[in-house]
N, C-alpha and C positions, 0 to 999 in steps of 0.2 A: 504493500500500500504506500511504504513511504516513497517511493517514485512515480506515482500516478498524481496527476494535480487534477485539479477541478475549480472551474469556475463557476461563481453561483452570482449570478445578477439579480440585486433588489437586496435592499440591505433594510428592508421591512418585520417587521417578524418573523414572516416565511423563512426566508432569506438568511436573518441571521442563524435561525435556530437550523437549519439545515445546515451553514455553514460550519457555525460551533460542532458540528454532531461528527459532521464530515471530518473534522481536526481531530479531534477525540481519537478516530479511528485510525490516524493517522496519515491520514489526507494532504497534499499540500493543497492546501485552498486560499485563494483569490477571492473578494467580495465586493462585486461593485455597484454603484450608484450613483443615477442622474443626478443626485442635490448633493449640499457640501457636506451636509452631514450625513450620519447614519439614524436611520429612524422610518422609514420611507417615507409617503405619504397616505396613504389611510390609515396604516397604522399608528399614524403620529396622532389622530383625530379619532383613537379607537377609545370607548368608553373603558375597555379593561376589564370587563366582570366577567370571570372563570368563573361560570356557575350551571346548575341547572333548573333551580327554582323560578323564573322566567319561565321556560319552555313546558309543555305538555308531554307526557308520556304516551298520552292516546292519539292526541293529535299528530305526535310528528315521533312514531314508533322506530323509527330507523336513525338518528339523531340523537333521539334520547340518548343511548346507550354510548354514543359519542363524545356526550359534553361529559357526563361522569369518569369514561375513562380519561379523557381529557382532565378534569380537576385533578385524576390523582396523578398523572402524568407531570402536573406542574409540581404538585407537592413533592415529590421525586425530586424533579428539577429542583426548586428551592432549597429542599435539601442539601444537592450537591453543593449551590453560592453559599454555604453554611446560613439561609434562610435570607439572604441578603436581595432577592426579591421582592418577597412581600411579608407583611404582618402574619404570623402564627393565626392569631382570631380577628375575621374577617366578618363576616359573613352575611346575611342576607334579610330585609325585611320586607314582605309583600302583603296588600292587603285590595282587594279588590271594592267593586262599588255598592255591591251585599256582602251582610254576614256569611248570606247561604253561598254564595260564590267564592268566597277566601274558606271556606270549609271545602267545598268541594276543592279546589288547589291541594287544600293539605291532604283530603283523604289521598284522592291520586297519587301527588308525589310518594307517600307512605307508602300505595298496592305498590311501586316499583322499587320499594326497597330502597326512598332514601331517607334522611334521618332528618326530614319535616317535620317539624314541629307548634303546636299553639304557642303563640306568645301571647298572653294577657295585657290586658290594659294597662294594668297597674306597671308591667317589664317595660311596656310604650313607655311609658310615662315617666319612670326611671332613667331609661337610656337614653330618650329623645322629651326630654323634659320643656322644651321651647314648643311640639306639637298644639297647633291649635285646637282639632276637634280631633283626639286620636279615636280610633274607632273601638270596636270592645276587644275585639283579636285581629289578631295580623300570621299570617304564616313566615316561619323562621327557620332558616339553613342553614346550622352551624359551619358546612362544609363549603360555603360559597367564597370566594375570595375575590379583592378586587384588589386591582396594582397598575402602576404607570408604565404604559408601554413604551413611551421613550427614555425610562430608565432601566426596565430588564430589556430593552435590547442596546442597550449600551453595555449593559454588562456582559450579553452576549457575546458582541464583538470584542470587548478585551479580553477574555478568557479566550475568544480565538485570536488575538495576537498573540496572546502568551504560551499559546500552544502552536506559534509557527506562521497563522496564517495572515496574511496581506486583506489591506483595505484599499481600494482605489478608487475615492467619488469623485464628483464632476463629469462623470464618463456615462454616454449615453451610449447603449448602444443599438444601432440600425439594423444589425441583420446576424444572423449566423454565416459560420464560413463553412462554407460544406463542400465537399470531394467526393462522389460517387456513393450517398447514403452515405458518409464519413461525418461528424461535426468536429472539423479541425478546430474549432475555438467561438470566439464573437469578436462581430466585425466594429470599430469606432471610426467609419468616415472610410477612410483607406486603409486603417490600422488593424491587423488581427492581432488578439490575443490569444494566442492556443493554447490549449488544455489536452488532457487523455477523455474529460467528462465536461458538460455544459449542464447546469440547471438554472431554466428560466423560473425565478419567481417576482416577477414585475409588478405583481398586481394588475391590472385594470390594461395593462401593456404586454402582461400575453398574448392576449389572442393577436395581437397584430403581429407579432414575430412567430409564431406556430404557423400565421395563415398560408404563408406558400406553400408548406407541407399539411397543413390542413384546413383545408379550406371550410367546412362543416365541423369547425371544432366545439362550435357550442358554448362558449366563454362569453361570458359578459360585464357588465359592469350594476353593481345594485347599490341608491345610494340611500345615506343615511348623515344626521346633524348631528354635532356633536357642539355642546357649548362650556363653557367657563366663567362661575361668576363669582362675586365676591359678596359673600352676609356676614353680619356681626352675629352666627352662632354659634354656642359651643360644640366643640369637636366630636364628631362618632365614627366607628368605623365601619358599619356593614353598608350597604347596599341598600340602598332604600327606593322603592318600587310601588308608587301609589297609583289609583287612576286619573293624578295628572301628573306626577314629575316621577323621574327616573335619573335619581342623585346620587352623588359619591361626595366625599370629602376628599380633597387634593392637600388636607393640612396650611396651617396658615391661614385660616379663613377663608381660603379659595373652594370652588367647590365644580364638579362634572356633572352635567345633564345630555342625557341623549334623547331624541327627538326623533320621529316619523320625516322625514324630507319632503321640503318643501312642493307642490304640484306644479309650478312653474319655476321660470329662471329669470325670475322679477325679483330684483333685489328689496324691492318694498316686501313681497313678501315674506323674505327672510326678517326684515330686520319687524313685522310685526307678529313672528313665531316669536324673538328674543324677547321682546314686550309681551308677550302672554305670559313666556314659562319665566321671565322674573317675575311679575305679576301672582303667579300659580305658588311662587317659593315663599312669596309674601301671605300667601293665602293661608298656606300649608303650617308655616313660623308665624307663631306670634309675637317673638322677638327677634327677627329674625334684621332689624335696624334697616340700615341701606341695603341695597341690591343692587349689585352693580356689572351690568354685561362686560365680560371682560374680553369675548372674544365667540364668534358664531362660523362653524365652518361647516361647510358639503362633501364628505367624504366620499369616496366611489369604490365601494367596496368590488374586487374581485367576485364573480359568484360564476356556477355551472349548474349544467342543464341536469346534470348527472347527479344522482343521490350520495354518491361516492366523491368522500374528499379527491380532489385534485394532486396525485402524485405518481406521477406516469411517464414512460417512455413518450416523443413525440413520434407521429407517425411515420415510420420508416428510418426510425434510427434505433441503436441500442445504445448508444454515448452521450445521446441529449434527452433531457428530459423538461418537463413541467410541473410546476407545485402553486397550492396556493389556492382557495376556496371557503366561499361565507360559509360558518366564520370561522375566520382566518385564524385568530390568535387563539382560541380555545382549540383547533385542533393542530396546531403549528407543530407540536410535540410530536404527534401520530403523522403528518406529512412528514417532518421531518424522520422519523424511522422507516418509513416505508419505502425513502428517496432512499436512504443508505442501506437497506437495504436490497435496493435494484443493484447499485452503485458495488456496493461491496460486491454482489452475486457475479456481476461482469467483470470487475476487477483481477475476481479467483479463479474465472474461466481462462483469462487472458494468461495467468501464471500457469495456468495448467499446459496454455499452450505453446 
């Protein structure tokens, strides 16, 4: 392995974590990206919550099973940075627009075995003491966890420096270099960089570099808001999911809300989605003092037509591949294993031969 390189484009979560995995194993990896920094861009605009308490078991039966292996896949992860991702207790509070509706969430999550549970008013009222009108129960995920995606993939990437691998942003790249079903590397203008392995994970910018090779690739782009504001309330840390705002805590009095995306590309109505859901936080807090938008963005999530995360050979090569599918960062752990191991399985053939 230590003479085979690989280059992995998009230094987004995908990206990183495939990267990092790729070094682990012994990889020489390359990591590049369009912008100056590493973060990419949707996942710079990602809400962050590893969770499964949001999603339906009934409803989205194939999924489900995805985002739990996913949480414990990060707790692994965290593990390894000796927890220097994310908080130990995290986790999740959701309460729907009936009692009979947030009971039914709990039963559910509970038939599929996860560890949902009633939080009472009086725990509301304890832990989020600023709630205006808390409700009588709310359902609660001890196992939920929420964290900064532009600071676990910074970490990412220095754990792969310090295991070897190379960072190279500013560099867009235009195309694959390919020889006869070969992927000699990616092309920058006139410039190749060759590799033994190519993994696009661009986000939003796969499908345009797959499409000479496949033209019916089925990638798309799905978007979603992400905002940052600022209240005068005290600090908490789970996950908070009402039926009007969907909050995190950023520490510092800063605070994450994510948002359904806007139906036009009228910037009025973005900036009067920002005006409701400050509005909604003031509603929510009763002391909640100033609110203050600090920042409203449209992210373009990567997503496929396929129920199946995105981590695949592209069509007609065994050297280059694709990664990367909504949502990206809960299951970035499982693309990434499954990329290495295509990656590793060709590698060993190649020794063999």
């Amino acid at each position: 392995m230590h003479n085979l390189s690989v280059n992995v484009v998009g230094a987004g979560i995908t990206g990183a974590m495939i990267a990092y995995k790729l070094a682990r194993l012994g990889f020489k990896v390359t990591l590049f990206d369009a912008n100056h920094c590493v973060g990419g861009d949707v996942s710079r605009t990602s809400f962050g919550w590893i969770g499964h308490i949001a999603n339906d078991p009934i409803d989205h039966p194939e999924l489900f099973p995805l985002l739990t292996d996913g949480m414990a896949r990060y707790k692994t992860l965290n593990a390894e940075f000796d927890g220097a991702l994310f908080g130990a207790n995290n986790g999740a509070i959701v309460w729907r627009a009936t009692p009979e509706e947030t009971q039914d969430l709990i039963d559910r999550q509970r038939q599929a075995g996860t560890r949902t549970r009633l939080m009472s008013k009086q725990e509301l009222q304890d832990l989020l003491p600023a709630l205006t009108n808390p409700p009588e129960f709310a359902a609660y995920s001890e196992d939920d966890v929420c964290w900064y995606p532009p600071k676990v993939i910074e970490k990412l990437v220095d754990a792969l420096t310090r295991l070897g691998g190379e960072v190279v942003l500013n560099s867009s790249v235009s195309a694959l270099d390919v020889t006869d079903h070969n992927c000699n590397g990616i092309r920058m203008n006139d410039e190749v960089f060759a590799s033994d392995f190519t993994v696009l994970a661009t986000g939003g910018a796969n499908g345009g570099l797959i499409a000479p090779y496949e033209p019916d690739h089925g990638l798309y782009t799905s978007p979603a808001t992400y905002l940052e504001i600022s209240a005068e309330l005290p600090e908490y840390t789970p996950v908070l999911l009402t039926p009007d705002i969907e909050m995190r805590s950023l520490g510092l009095g800063n605070f994450a809300l994510a948002e359904d995306p806007p139906k036009t590309n009228d910037p009025a109505e973005l900036e009067r989605m920002g005006a409701r859901l400050v509005q909604a936080v003031k509603d929510t807090f009763t002391s909640a003092g100033q609110v203050e938008l600090l920042s409203i963005q449209v992210g373009q999530r990567p997503a496929s037509h396929s129920t199946e995360p995105l981590a695949r050979p592209i069509n007609g090569f065994t050297n280059a591949f694709v990664a990367g599918s909504h949502p990206g960062v809960i299951l970035a752990p499982l693309i990434a294993e499954k990329i290495c191991s295509q990656i590793t399985e060709q590698a060993l053939s190649r020794s063999v031969v």
